[in-house]
C-alpha positions in Angstrom: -198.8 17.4 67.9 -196.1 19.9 68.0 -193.7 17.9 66.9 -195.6 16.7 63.7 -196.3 20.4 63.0 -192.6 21.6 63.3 -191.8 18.1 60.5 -194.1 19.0 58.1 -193.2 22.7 58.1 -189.5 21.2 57.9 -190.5 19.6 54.8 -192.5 22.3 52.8 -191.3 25.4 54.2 -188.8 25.9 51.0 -192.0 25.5 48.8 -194.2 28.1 50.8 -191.1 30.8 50.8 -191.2 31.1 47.4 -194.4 32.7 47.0 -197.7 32.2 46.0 -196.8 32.0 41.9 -194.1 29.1 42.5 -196.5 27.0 45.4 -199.8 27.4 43.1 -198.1 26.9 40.1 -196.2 23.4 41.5 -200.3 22.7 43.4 -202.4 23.3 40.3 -199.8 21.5 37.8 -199.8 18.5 40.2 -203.7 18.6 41.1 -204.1 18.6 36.9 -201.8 15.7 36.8 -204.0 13.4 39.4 -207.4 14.2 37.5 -205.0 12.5 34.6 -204.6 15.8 32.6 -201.3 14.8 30.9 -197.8 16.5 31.8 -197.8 19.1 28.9 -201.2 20.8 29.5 -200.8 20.5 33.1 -197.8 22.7 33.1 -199.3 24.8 30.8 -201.8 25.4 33.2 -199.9 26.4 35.8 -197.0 28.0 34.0 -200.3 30.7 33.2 -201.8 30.9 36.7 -198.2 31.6 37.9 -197.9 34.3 35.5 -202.0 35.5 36.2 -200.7 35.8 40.3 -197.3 37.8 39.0 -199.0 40.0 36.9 -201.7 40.5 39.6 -199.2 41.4 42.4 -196.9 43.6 39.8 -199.7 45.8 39.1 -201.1 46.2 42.3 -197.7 46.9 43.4 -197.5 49.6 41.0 -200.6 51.1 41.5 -200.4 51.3 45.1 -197.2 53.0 45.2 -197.8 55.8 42.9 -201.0 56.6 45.2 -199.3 56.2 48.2 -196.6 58.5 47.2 -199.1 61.2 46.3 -201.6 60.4 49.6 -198.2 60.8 51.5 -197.3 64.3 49.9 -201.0 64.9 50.9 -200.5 64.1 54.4 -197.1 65.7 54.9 -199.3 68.8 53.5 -202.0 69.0 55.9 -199.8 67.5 59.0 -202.1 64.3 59.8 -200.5 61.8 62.5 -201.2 58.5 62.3 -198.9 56.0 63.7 -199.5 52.1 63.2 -197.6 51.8 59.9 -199.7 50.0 56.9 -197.3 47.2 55.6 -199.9 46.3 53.4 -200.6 42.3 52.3 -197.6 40.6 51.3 -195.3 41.3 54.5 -198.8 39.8 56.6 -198.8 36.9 54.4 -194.9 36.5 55.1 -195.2 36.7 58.9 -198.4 34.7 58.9 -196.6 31.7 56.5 -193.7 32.5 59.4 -195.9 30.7 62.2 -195.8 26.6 62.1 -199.7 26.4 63.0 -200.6 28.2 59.4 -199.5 24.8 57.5 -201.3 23.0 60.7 -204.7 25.2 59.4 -204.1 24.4 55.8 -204.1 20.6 56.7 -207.9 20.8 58.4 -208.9 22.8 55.8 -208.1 20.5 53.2 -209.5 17.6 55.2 -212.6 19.9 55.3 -212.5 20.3 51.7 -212.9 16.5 51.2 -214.8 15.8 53.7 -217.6 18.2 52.4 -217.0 17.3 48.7 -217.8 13.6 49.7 -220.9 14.3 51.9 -222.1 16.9 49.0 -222.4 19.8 51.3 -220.1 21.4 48.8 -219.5 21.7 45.5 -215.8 23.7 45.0 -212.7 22.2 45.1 -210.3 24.5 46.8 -207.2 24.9 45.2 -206.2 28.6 46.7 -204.2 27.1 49.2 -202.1 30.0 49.7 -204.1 32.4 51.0 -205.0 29.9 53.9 -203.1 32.5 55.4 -206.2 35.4 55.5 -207.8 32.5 57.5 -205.1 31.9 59.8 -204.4 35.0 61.0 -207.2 34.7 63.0 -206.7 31.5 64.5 -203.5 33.0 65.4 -205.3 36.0 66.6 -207.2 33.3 69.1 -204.3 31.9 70.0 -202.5 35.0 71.1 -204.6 36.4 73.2 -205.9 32.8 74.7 -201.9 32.1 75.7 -201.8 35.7 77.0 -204.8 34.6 79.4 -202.8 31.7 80.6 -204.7 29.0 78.5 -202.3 25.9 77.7 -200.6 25.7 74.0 -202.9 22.7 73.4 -206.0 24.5 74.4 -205.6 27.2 72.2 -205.1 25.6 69.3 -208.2 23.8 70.0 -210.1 26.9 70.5 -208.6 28.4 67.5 -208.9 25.5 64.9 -212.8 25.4 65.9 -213.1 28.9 64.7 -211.3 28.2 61.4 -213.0 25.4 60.3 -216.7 27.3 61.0 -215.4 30.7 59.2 -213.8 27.9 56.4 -217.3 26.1 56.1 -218.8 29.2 55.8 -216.0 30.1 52.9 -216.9 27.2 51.1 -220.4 27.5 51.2 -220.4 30.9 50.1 -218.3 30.2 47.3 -220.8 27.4 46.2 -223.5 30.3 46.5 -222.1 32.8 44.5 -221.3 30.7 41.3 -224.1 32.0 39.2 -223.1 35.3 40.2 -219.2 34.9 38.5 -221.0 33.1 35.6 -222.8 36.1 34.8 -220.2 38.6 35.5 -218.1 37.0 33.3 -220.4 36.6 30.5 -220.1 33.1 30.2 -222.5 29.4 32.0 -219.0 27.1 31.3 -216.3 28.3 33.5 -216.2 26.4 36.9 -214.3 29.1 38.3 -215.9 30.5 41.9 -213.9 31.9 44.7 -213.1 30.6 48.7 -210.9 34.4 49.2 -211.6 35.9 52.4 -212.3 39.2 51.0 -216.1 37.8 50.2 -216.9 37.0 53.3 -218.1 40.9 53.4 -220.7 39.5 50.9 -223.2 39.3 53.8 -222.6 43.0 55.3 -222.9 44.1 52.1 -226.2 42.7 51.3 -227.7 44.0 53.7 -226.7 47.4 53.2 -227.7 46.5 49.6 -231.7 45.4 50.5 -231.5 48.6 52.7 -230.7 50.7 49.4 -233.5 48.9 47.9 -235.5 49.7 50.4 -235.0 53.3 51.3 -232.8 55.0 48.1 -234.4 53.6 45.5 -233.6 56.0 43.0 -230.1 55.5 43.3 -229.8 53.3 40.1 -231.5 55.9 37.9 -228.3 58.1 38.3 -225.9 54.6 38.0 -224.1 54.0 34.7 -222.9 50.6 33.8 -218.9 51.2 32.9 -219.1 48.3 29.6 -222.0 50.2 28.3 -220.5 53.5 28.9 -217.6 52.1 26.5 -220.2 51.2 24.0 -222.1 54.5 24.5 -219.2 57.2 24.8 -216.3 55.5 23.1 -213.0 55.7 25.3 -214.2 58.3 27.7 -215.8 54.9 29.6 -212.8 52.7 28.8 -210.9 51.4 31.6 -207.8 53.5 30.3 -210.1 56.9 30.6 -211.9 56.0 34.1 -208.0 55.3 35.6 -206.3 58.4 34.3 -209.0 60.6 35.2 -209.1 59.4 38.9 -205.3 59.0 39.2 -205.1 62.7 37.8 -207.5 63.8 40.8 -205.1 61.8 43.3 -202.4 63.5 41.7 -203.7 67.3 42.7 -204.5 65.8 46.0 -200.8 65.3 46.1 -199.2 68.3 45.3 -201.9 71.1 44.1 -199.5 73.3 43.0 -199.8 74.7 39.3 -196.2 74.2 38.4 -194.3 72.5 35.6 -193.0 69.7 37.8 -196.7 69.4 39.6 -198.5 68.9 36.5 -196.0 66.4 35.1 -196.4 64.2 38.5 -200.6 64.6 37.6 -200.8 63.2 34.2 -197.7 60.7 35.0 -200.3 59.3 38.1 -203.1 59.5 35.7 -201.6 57.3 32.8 -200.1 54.6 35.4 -204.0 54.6 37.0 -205.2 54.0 33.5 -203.0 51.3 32.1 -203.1 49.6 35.5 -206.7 49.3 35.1 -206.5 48.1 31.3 -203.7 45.5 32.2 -205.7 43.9 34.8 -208.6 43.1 32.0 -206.0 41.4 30.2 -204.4 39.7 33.0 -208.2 38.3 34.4 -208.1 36.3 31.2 -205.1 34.6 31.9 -207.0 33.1 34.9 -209.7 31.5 32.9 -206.9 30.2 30.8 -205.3 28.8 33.6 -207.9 26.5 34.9 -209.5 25.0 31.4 -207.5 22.1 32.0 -207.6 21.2 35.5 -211.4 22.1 34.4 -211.4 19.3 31.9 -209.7 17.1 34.2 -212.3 17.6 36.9 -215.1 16.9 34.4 -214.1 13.7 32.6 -213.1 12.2 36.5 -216.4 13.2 37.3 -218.2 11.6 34.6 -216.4 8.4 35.2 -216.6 8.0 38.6 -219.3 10.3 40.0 -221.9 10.2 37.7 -221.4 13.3 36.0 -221.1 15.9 39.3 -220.7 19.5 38.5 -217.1 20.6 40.7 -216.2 24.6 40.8 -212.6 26.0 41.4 -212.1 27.7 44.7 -209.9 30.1 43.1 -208.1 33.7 44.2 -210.1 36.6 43.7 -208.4 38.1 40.5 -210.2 36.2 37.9 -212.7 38.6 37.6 -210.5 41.9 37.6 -211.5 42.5 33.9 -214.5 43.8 35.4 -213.8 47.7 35.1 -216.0 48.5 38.3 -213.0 46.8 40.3 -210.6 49.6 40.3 -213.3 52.3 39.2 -214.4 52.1 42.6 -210.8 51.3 44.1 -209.6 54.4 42.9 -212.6 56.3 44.3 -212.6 55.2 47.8 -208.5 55.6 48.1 -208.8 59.1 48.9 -212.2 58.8 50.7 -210.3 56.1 52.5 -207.7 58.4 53.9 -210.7 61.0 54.8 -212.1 58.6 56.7 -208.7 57.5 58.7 -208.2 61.1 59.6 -211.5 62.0 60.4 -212.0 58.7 62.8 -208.5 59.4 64.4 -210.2 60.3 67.3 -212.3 57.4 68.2 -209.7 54.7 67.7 -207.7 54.5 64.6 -204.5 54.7 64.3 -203.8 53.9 60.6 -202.5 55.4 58.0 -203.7 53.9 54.7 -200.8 53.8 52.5 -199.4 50.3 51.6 -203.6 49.1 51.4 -205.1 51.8 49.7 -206.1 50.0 46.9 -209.1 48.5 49.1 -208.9 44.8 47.2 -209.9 43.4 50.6 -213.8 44.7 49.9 -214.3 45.8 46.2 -214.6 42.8 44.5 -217.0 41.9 47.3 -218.5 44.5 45.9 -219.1 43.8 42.5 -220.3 40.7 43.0 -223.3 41.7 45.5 -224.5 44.9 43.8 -223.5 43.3 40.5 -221.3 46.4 39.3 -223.9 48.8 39.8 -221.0 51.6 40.7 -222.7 54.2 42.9 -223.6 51.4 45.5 -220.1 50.1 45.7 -218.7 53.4 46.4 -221.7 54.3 48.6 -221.1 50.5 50.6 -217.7 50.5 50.6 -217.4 54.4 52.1 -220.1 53.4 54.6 -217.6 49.9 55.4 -213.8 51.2 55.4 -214.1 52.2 58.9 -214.5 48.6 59.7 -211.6 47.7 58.0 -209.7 50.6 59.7 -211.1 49.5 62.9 -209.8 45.8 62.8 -206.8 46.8 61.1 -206.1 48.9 64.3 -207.3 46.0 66.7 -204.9 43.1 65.5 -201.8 45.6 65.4 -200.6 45.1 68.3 -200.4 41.4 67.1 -199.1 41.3 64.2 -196.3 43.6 65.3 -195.5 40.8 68.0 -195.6 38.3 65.4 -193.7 40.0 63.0 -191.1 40.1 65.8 -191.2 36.6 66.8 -190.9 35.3 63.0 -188.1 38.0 62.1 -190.2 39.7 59.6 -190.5 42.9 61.5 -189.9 45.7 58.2 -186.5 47.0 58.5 -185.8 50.5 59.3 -189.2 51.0 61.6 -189.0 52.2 64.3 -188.5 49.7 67.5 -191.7 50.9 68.9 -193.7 51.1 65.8 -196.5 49.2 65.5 -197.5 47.1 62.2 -201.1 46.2 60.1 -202.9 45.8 57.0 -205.3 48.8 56.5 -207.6 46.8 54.2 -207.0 43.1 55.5 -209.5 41.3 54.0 -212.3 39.7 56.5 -212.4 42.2 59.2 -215.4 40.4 60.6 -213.6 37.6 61.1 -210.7 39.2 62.5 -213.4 40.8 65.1 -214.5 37.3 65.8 -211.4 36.5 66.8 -210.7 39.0 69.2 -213.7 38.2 70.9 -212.9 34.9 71.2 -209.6 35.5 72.5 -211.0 38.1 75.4 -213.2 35.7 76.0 -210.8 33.0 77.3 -210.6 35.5 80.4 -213.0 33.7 81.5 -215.1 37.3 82.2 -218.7 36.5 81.8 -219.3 39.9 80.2 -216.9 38.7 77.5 -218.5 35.8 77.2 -221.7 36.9 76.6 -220.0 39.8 74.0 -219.2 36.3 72.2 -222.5 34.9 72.1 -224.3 38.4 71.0 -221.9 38.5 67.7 -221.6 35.2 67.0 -225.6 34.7 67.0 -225.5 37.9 64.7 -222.9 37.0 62.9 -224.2 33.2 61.5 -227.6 34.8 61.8 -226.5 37.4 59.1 -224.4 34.6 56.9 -228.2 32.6 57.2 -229.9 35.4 55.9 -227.2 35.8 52.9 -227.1 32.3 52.2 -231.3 32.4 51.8 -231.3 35.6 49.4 -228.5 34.3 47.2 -230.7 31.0 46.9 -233.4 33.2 45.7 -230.8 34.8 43.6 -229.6 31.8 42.2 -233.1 30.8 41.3 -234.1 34.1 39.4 -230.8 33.1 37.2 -232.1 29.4 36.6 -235.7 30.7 35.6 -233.8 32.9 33.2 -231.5 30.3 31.2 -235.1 28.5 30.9 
């Protein structure tokens, strides 16, 4: 088994280390290709979904370091000391890619895939192969602390590859089950666009919290504004360009307060790169749906032919639907409650800093899609759930620091005794999970029976979810009738 690993990572590491754009670009052009989509409008395809994931990671990129310079001046202001540095996604997705089991995971997922599509337990096509690595981290998460407890290489991976393929089932299911949701955020019954990213595997948390809202606060909505009608309402005061310059101008003061010359100038710099991030992104969601209309057509006339006219989705990344304003409206928001939060909870076991993931893209699109954009209940859900995020961040540091060294990815110029994470790694559930799983290969029967108590509430909660989205899912049928 090892030795079949280490071949085929031999073979397409040189695709994987060029990035996401370049491997889904070459994986959607050639999965186009096979439904018979010919050559030109395949590449066209993924020439644009290439771009859609450039654009995507440009802008975050942007955004998050013009808050993290100004949440940093905060910090240096007020003397906070937090020491697990926040590296943010890309260098976790580097040293995950770094580890030869990640391809291993991708090749049982795929097999999954298939296997489901065949046996109609679901109806998306996966094609987000790259982020198999939110996923593997915690298989690799198992594995660590399974080998640290003395449990054989083989063993391990057996342990771990179990747990992957039930959190994957439950990816793909729950991408199946919030279809009609995308359909109506987007405005539109004829995309086959869904998602299988981690990040909405908070879907279930966050409906809870959501019939809980319902169920006690009410009144809530009255005071909720809808940011698309705002536009209509108000005029540019609720466009995406006015929402982002007035909160980056509020992260700005946080910064440096001061009512100089230079101060003000960093303000309303912060607050115009907030706002055209957050008009950009509208424009580069688009470029998604563009993307995908011909694998789309592809999928559809082999359907038709050969399987009697089956509806397929598109498992695709998350970013398809960052046109929707509420995305970074509530982004910017929780940033600085965000860093509150980490300084505040200091004491009872986090040690992050939130720079580098400050732009909390691991839970707001989550978000969206369960409250559907009502605003006030994403900023209220995702205040009341970034100490989760903080919490597992802190918990798989000490791992990922370890990988990081083992791969050669540690970040140059840290510190030799720094520790590494991901303040908003998406699925910090699942990243839980897997630390229980792993302490449980002690052997201790109090660990074990830790497992059991989460892993009953954890499917238990995903059963629940999957029942009310059916419901959900009906109320939009009875509708289009």
């Amino acid at each position: 088994m090892g030795g079949f690993i280490e071949l085929v990572n031999a073979a397409l590491n040189p695709i994987i280390e060029m990035g996401a754009p370049v491997m889904m670009f070459l994986i959607l052009t050639l999965l186009a290709k096979a439904f018979g989509v010919p050559w030109g409008k395949a590449l066209e395809g993924g020439i644009k979904l290439a771009i859609a994931l450039t654009g995507t990671g440009l802008i975050i990129g942007i955004l998050t370091g013009a808050f993290s310079e100004s949440l940093q001046a905060f910090v240096n202001h007020t003397g906070i000391t937090l020491t697990i540095i926040d590296v943010g996604w890309a260098p976790l997705a580097t040293i995950t890619w770094g580890s030869p089991y990640t391809l291993f995971f991708l090749l049982v997922m795929l097999i999954v895939n298939i296997v489901m599509i065949f046996m109609k337990k679901t109806n998306t096509l996966d094609v987000d192969v790259f982020d198999i690595w939110h996923l593997s981290i915690t298989g690799l998460l198992i594995m660590w602390y399974a080998e640290k407890n003395a449990l054989p290489t083989p063993v391990a991976l057996l342990i771990a590859t179990i747990a992957v393929v039930l959190v994957g089932i439950l990816k793909l299911i729950n991408s199946d089950l919030m279809k009609p949701t995308f359909d109506d955020l987007l405005g539109t019954k004829t995309s086959p666009m869904t998602s299988t990213h981690m990040n909405y595997m908070m879907n279930p948390l966050i409906l809870l919290l959501d019939r809980l809202c319902d169920r006690f606060f009410p009144a809530l909505d009255k005071y909720d504004f809808d940011a698309a009608k705002l536009n209509q309402k108000i005029g540019f005061w609720g466009s995406k360009f006015a929402i982002g310059c007035m909160l980056g101008f509020v992260i700005g003061i946080m910064g440096d307060p001061r009512l100089t010359q230079e101060s003000m100038k960093g303000w309303f710099a912060l607050g115009f790169t907030a706002g055209a991030c957050l008009e950009l992104f509208s424009l580069i969601g688009s470029w998604f749906i563009a993307a995908v209309e011909p694998l789309s057509q592809g999928i559809t006339d082999f359907a038709n032919k050969k399987m009697g006219g089956r509806l397929f989705n598109i498992g695709l990344d998350w970013p398809f639907i960052a046109g929707r304003a509420e995305v970074w409206a509530c982004a910017n928001i929780l940033a600085p409650i965000m860093l509150v939060e980490a300084v505040l909870l200091a004491k009872v076991g986090n040690g992050i800093l939130p720079l580098a993931g400050i732009i909390a893209m691991g839970m707001t699109p989550a978000l969206l899609v369960v409250t559907r954009g009502r605003l006030l209940r994403m900023i209220l859900f995702g205040s009341l759930l970034l100490p989760l995020f903080l919490l597992s961040g802190t918990m798989i540091a000490p791992f990922a620091t370890e990988l990081a060294k083992n791969v050669g990815a540690f970040p140059k110029g840290a510190p030799v005794n720094a520790m590494i994470t991901h303040s908003t790694l998406e699925g910090p559930m699942e990243k839980i999970l897997g630390y229980m799983i792993g302490d449980a290969t002690t052997g201790q029967l109090a660990a074990v029976l830790n497992l059991l108590i989460f892993l009953v509430l954890y499917l238990g909660l995903f059963a629940w979810y999957r029942k009310q989205m059916i419901l959900r899912n009906q109320e939009y049928t009875k509708q289009e009738q």
